[in-house]
C-alpha positions as CSV (number, residue, x, y, z in Angstrom):
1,X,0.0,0.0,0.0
2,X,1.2,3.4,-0.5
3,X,1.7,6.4,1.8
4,X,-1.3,7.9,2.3
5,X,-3.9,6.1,0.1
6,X,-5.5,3.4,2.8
7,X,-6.2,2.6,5.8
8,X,-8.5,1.2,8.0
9,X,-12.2,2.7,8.8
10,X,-14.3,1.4,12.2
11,X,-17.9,0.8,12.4
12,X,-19.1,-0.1,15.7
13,X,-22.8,-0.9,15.2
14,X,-25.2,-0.9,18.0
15,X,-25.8,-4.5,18.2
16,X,-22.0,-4.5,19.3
17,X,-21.3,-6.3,16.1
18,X,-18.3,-3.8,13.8
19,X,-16.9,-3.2,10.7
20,X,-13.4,-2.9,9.5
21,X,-12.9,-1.4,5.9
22,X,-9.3,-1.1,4.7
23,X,-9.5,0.7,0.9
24,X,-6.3,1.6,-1.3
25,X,-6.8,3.5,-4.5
26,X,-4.9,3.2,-7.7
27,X,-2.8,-0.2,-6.8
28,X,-0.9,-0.8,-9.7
29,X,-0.9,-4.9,-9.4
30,X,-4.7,-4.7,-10.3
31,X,-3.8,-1.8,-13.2
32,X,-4.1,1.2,-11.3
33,X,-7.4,0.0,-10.0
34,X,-8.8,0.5,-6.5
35,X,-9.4,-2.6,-3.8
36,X,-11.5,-2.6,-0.5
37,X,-11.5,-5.3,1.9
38,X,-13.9,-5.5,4.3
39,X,-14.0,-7.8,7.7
40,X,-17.3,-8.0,9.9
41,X,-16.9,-9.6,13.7
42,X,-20.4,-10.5,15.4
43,X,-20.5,-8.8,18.9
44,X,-18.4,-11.7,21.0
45,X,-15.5,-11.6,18.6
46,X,-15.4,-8.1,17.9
47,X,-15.3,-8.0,22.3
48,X,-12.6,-10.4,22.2
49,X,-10.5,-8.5,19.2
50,X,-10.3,-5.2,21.5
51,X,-10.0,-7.7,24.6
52,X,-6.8,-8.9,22.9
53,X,-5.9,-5.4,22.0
54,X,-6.6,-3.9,25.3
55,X,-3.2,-6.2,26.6
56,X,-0.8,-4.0,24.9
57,X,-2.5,-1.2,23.5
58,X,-5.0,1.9,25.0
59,X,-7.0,4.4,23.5
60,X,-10.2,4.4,21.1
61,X,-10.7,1.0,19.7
62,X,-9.8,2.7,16.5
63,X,-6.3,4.1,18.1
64,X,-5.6,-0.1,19.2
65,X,-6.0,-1.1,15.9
66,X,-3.6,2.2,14.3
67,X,-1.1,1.2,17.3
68,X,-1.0,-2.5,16.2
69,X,-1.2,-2.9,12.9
70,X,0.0,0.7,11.1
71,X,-1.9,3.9,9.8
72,X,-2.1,1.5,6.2
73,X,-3.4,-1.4,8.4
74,X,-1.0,-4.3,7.5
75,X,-3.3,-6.7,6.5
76,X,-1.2,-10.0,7.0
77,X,-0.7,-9.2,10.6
78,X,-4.1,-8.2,11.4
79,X,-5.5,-11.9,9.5
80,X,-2.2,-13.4,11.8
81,X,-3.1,-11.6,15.1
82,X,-7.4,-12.9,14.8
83,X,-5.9,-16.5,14.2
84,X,-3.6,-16.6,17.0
85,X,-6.7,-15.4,19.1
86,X,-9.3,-17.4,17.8
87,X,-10.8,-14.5,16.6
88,X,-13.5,-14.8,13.5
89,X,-14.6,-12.6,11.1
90,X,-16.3,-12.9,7.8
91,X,-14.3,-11.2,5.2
92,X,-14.8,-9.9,1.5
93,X,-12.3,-8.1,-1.1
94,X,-13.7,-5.5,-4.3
95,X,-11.3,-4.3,-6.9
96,X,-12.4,-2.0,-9.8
């Protein structure tokens, strides 16, 4: 990802259930084309995501997730970190 083109986007819905959107625009492997991926947590692993995040990082939830996995949100880590804590998600990719 480049500088300044992604990163991720909360939505904490009121069922307790949230959101994470990471977009980049113009990514040259898909031709200059733009790419969102999108991750949804029910409400008891989206608790157990900031849970997890609450051991080495404070703030907003939105701060934890900056702190732990970079203002461009690296992906890999992120997908690494909900494995390790039995974490799931539903998770969906658009390119243009």
């Amino acid at each position: 990802m480049r500088e300044g083109t992604s990163g991720p986007m909360l939505t904490e819905n009121s069922d307790g259930s949230i959101t994470i959107v990471v977009v980049d625009y113009g990514v040259g492997f898909f031709g200059g084309g733009d790419w969102e991926s999108t991750y949804r947590f029910d409400k008891k692993n989206a608790e157990q995501l900031f849970s997890a995040l609450e051991e080495k990082y404070g703030g907003t939830h939105k701060e934890m997730l900056v702190a732990a996995f970079g203002e461009t949100f690296k992906i890999p880590e992120f997908e690494m970190f909900c494995k390790e804590h039995g974490i799931e998600y539903s998770h969906t990719t658009w390119t243009s």
